[in-house]
C-alpha positions as CSV (number, residue, x, y, z in Angstrom):
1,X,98.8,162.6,168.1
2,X,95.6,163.8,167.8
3,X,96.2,166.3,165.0
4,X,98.1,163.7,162.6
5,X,94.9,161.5,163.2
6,X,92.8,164.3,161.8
7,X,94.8,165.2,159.0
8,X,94.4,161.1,157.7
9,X,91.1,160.9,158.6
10,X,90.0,164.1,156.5
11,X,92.4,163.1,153.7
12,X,90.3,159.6,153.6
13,X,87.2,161.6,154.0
14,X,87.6,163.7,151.2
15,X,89.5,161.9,149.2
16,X,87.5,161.7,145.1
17,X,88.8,162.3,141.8
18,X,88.3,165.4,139.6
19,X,85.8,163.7,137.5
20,X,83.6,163.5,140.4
21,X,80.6,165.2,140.6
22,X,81.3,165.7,144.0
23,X,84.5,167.1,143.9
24,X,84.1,170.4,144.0
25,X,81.8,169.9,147.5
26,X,84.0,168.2,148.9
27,X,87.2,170.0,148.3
28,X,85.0,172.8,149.7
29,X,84.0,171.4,153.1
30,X,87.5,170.6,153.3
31,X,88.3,174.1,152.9
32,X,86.0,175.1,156.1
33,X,87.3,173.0,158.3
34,X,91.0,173.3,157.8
35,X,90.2,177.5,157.7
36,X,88.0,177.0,161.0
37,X,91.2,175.4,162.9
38,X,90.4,171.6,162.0
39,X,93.0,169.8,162.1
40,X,95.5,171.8,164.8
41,X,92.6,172.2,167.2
42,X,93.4,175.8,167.5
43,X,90.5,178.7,166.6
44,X,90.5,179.1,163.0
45,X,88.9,182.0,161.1
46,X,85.1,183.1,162.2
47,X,82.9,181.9,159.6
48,X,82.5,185.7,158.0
49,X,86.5,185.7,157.2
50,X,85.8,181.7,155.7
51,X,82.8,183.4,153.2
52,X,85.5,185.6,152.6
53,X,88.1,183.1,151.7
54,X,85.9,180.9,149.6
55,X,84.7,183.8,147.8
56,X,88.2,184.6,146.5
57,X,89.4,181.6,145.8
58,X,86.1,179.8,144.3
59,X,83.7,182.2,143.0
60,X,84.0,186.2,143.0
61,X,81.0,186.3,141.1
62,X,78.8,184.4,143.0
63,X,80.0,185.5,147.1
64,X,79.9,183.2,149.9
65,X,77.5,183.8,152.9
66,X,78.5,183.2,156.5
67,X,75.2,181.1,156.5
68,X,76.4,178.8,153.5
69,X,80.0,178.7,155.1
70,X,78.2,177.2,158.3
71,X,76.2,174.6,156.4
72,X,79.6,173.7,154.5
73,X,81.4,173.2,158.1
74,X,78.2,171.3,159.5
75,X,78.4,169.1,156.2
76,X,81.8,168.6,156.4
77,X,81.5,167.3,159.8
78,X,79.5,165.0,158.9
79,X,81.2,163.7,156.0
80,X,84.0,163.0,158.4
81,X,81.6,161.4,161.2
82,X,81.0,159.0,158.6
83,X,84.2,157.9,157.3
84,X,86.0,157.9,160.8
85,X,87.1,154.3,161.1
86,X,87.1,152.7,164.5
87,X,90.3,152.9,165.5
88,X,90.2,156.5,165.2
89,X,90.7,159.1,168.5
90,X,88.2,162.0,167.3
91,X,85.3,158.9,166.1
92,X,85.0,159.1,170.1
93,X,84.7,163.1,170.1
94,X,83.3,164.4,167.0
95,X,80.2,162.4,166.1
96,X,78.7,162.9,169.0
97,X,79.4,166.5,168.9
98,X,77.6,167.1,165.6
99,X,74.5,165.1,167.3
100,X,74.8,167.1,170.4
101,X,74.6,170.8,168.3
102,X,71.6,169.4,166.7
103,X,70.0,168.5,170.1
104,X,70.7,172.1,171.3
105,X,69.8,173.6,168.5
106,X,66.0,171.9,168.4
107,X,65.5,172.7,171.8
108,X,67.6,175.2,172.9
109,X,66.4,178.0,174.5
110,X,66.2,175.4,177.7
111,X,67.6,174.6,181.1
112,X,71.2,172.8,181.1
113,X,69.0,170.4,183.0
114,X,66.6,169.8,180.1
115,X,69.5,169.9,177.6
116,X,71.1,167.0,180.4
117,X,68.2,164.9,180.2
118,X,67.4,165.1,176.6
119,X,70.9,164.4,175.4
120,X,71.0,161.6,177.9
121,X,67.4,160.0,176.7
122,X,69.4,160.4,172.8
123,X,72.3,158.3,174.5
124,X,74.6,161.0,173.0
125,X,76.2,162.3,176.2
126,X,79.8,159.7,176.6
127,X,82.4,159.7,179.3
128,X,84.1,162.8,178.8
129,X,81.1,164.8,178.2
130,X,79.6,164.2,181.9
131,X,78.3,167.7,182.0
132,X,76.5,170.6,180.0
133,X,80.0,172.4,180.7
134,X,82.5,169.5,179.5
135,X,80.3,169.4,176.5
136,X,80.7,172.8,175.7
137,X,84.4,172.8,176.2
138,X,84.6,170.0,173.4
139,X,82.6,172.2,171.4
140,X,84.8,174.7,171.4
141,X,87.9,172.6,171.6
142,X,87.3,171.1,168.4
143,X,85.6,174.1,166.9
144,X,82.1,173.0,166.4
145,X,80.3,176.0,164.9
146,X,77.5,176.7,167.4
147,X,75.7,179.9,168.5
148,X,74.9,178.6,172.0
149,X,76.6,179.8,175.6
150,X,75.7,178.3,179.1
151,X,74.0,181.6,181.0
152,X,73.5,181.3,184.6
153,X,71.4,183.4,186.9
154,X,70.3,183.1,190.3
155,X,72.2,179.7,190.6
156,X,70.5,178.4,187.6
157,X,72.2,177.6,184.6
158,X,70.1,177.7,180.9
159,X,71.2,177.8,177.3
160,X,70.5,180.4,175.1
161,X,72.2,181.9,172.3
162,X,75.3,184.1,173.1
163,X,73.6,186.9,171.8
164,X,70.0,186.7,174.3
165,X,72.2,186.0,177.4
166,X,70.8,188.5,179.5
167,X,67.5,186.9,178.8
168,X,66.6,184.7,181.8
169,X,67.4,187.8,184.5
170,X,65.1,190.2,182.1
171,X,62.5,187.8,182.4
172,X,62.9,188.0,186.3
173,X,63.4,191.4,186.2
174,X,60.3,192.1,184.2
175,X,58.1,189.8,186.0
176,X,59.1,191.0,189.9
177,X,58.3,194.6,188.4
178,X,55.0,193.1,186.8
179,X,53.8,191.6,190.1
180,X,54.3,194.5,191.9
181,X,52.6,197.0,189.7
182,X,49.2,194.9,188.5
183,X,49.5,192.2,191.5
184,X,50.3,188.9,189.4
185,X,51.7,188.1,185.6
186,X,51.5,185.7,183.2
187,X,54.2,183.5,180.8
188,X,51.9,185.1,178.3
189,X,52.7,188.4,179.3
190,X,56.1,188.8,179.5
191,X,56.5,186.9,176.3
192,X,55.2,191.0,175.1
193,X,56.6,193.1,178.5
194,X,60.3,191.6,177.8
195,X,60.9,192.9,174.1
196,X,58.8,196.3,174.2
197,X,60.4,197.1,177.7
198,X,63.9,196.1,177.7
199,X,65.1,194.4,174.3
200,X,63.7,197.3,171.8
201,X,65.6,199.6,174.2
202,X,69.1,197.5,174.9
203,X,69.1,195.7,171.9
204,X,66.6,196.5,168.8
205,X,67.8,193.5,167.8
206,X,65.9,191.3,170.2
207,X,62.8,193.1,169.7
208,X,61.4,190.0,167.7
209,X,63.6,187.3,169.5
210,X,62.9,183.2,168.9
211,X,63.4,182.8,172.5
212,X,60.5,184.7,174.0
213,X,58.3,182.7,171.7
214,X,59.2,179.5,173.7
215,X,56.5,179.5,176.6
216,X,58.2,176.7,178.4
217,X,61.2,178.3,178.9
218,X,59.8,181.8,179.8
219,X,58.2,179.3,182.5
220,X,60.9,177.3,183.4
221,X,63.3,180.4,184.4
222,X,60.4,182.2,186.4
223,X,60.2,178.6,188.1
224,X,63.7,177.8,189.0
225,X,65.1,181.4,189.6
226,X,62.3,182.9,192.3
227,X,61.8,180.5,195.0
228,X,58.7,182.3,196.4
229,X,56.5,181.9,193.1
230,X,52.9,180.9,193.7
231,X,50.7,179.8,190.7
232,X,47.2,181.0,190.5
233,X,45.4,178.7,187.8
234,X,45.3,175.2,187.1
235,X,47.2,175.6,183.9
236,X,50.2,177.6,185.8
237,X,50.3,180.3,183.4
238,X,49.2,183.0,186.4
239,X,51.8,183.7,188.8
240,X,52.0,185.6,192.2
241,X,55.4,186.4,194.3
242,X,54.9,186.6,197.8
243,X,57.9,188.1,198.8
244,X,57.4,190.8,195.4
245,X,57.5,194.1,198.1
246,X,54.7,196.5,198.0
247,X,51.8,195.1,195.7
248,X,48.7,197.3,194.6
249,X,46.6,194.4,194.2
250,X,47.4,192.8,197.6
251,X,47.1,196.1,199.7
252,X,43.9,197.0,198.4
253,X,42.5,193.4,199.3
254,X,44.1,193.0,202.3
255,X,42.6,196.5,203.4
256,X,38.8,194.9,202.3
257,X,39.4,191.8,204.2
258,X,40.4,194.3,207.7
259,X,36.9,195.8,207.5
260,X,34.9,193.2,205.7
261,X,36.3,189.5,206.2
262,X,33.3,188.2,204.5
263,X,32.3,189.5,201.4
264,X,30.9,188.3,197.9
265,X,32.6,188.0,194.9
266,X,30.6,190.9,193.0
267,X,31.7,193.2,196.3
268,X,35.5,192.0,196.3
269,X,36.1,193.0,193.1
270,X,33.8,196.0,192.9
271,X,35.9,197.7,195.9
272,X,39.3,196.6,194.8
273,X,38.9,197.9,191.7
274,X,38.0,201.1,193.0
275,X,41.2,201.2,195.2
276,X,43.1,200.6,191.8
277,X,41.6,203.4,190.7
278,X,40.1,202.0,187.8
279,X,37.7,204.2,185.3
280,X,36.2,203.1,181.9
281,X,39.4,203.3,180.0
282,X,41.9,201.9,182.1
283,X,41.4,198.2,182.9
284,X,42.9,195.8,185.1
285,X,45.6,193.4,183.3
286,X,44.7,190.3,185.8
287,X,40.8,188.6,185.4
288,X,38.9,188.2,187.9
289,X,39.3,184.8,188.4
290,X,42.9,185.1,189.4
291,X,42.1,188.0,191.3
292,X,39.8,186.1,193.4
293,X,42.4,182.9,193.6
294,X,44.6,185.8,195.0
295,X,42.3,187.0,197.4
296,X,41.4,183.2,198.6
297,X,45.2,182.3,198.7
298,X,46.1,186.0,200.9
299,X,43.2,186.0,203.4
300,X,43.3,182.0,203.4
301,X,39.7,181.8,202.6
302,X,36.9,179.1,203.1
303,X,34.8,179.7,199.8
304,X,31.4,179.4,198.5
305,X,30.7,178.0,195.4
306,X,27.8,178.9,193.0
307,X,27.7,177.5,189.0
308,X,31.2,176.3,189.2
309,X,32.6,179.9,190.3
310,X,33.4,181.3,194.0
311,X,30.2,183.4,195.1
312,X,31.5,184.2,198.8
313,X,34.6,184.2,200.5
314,X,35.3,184.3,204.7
315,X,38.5,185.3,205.3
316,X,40.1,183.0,208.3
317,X,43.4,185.5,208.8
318,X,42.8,189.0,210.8
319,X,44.4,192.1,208.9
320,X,44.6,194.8,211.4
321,X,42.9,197.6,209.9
322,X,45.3,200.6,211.4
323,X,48.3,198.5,209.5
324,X,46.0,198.1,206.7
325,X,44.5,201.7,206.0
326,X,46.7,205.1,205.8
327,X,45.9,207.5,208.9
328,X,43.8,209.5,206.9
329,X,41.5,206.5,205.4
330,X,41.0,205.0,208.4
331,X,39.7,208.4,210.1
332,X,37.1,208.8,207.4
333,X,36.5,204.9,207.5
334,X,35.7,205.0,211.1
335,X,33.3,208.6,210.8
336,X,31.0,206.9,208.3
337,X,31.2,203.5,210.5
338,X,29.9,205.5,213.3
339,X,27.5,207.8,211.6
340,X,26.3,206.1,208.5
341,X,25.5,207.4,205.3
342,X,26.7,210.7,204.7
343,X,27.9,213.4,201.9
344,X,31.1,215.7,201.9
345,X,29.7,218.2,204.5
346,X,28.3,215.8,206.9
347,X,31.9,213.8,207.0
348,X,33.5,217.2,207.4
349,X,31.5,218.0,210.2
350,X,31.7,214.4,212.0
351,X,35.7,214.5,211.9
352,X,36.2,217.9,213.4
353,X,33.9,216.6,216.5
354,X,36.4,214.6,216.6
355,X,38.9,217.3,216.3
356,X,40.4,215.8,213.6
357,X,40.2,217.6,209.8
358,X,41.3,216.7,206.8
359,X,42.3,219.0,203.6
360,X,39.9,219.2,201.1
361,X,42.1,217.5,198.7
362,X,43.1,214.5,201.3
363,X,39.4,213.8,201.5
364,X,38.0,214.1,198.2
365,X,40.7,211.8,197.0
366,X,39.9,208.8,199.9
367,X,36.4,209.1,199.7
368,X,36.9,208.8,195.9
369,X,39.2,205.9,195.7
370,X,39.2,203.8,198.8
371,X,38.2,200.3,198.4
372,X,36.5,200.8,202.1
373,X,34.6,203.1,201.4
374,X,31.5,202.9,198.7
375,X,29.6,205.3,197.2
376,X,25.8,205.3,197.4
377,X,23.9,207.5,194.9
378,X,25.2,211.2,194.0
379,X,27.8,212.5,196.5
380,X,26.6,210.4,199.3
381,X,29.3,207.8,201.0
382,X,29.3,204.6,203.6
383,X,32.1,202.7,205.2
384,X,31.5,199.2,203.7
385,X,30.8,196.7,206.8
């Protein structure tokens, strides 16, 4: 029933003598559609085997592109949008279908929630296009050229192109390992982490891909797919996972605050940069600020304030400082607690009173980059207290 009704409604569509100018469009958006499966409702040629077609048969000097086959089927549809009389079965389907593609594609990268709510607000959505997945099954049921699949991940669906998929769980791939490695991320930076780390080696082709240039998506699926995300700024472009495993960031603050739960600002980041093991040419990718939103938000700190900026912080949670420092840090932690001030020698000889010893190596490399441990003047070391 249907079919028949297409075949009169694109015969009064593009119905126009030979003497008019637009003849030749129209008899080629006819063309499209009928190759692309309109009117049996059955999948028609791609639109690479349509260039192909209209090439031969219109113009082997001048070839078709897929690109100018697509805006031939998209003008086509519309021509028949408009002459669909009301009466008509498809004036119910296709219309809105044409609107609904150009929704997508203007916002698309996007949740199917955001594509819900949008096509909603645009009062395109009808009855029998309830859902994000009943509207694509018309799409493709009346072959609607789009480039667009429902991806879902974690329980959360988005649409993306079919060919940036695998986008959202690189994204949350990317970030988890961000976190754990430099102790927070940003939208910003994985816009850059996701195509020089995983698309220029899966897929050159996504090195420069549209998608990752849409902040509020990279956003929205770090949002709805990790349910343990903490922002760090006001403008919730800094992000922390609590449950992200083993973080540098967060060890070596959490081992400041188990022998120091009240320190200044200047101090905080001073020694937690030295656990990183920072030197002159290898900086930290989070700022200080969000480091010291970090270190109020882990240690649940009562702060200070001093020109608009946190000068002190008390830490109100106890870090036990044996599950804090390794065996070996806490030894030489506890030798200069007891004995002050003292240089490589002295530290050697205070631990084997103890009858305890370390290697060489083990020490030099504590004393050298604990964040527990500071160094005052040449050679010369003190627990920090």
């Amino acid at each position: 029933m249907i079919e028949s009704e297409i075949h009169r409604v694109m015969g009064s569509a593009f119905k126009t003598s030979a003497s008019d100018p637009l003849f030749d469009s129209f008899q080629r958006m006819k063309s499209v559609l009928s190759l692309s499966g309109i009117p049996s409702l059955h999948p028609g040629k791609t639109l690479e085997e349509i260039a192909e077609a209209l090439t031969e048969k219109v113009s082997k000097d001048t070839p078709y592109t897929r690109e100018r086959a697509r805006q031939l089927m998209k003008e086509g549809f519309e021509r028949l949008s408009d002459w669909t009389n009301s009466n008509s079965t498809i004036k119910k389907e296709i219309p809105s279908l044409i609107n609904a593609v150009f929704v997508i594609e203007k916002i698309a990268p996007c949740s199917v929630d955001k594509l819900s709510k949008q096509l909603k607000s645009e009062k395109i959505v009808k009855s029998k296009m309830a859902d994000i997945d009943s509207l694509f099954a018309l799409l493709d049921r009346f072959c609607v050229e789009h480039d667009f699949v429902i991806t879902r991940f974690k329980g959360v669906s988005f649409v993306t192109r079919s060919e940036e998929r695998h986008i959202p769980r690189d994204l949350h791939s990317q970030a988890v390992k961000h976190v754990i490695r430099e102790g927070a991320c940003s939208t910003v930076q994985l816009q850059t982490l996701v195509p020089k780390q995983v698309s220029q080696e899966k897929n050159p082709m996504l090195f420069k891909a549209e998608v990752l240039r849409n902040t509020e998506f990279v956003h929205d699926v770090i949002v709805s797919t990790h349910e343990d995300i903490v922002f760090l700024d006001s403008e919730s472009e800094w992000f922390f996972f609590e449950d992200a495993g083993r973080n540098r960031l967060v060890t070596n603050i959490k081992k400041v605050f188990s022998v120091k739960p009240q320190i200044s600002r200047v101090d905080l980041i001073t020694a937690v940069d030295k656990g990183l093991k920072l030197g002159q040419f290898n900086n930290r990718s989070v700022p200080d600020d969000i480091l010291i939103s970090l270190a109020v938000l882990i240690g649940h700190c009562n702060v200070s304030m001093k020109n608009g900026s946190v000068a002190k912080l008390k830490s109100r949670k106890e870090f036990n400082t044996a599950e804090c420092l390794s065996e070996a840090e806490k030894l030489i932690y506890d030798a200069l607690h007891n004995n002050g001030s003292s240089n490589m020698e002295q530290l050697k000889e205070s631990l084997e009173r103890e009858n305890e010893s370390l290697s060489p190596a083990v020490l030099a490399q504590r004393l050298t980059h604990s964040p527990v441990i500071s160094i005052k003047g040449r050679g010369i070391y003190e627990a920090i207290a």
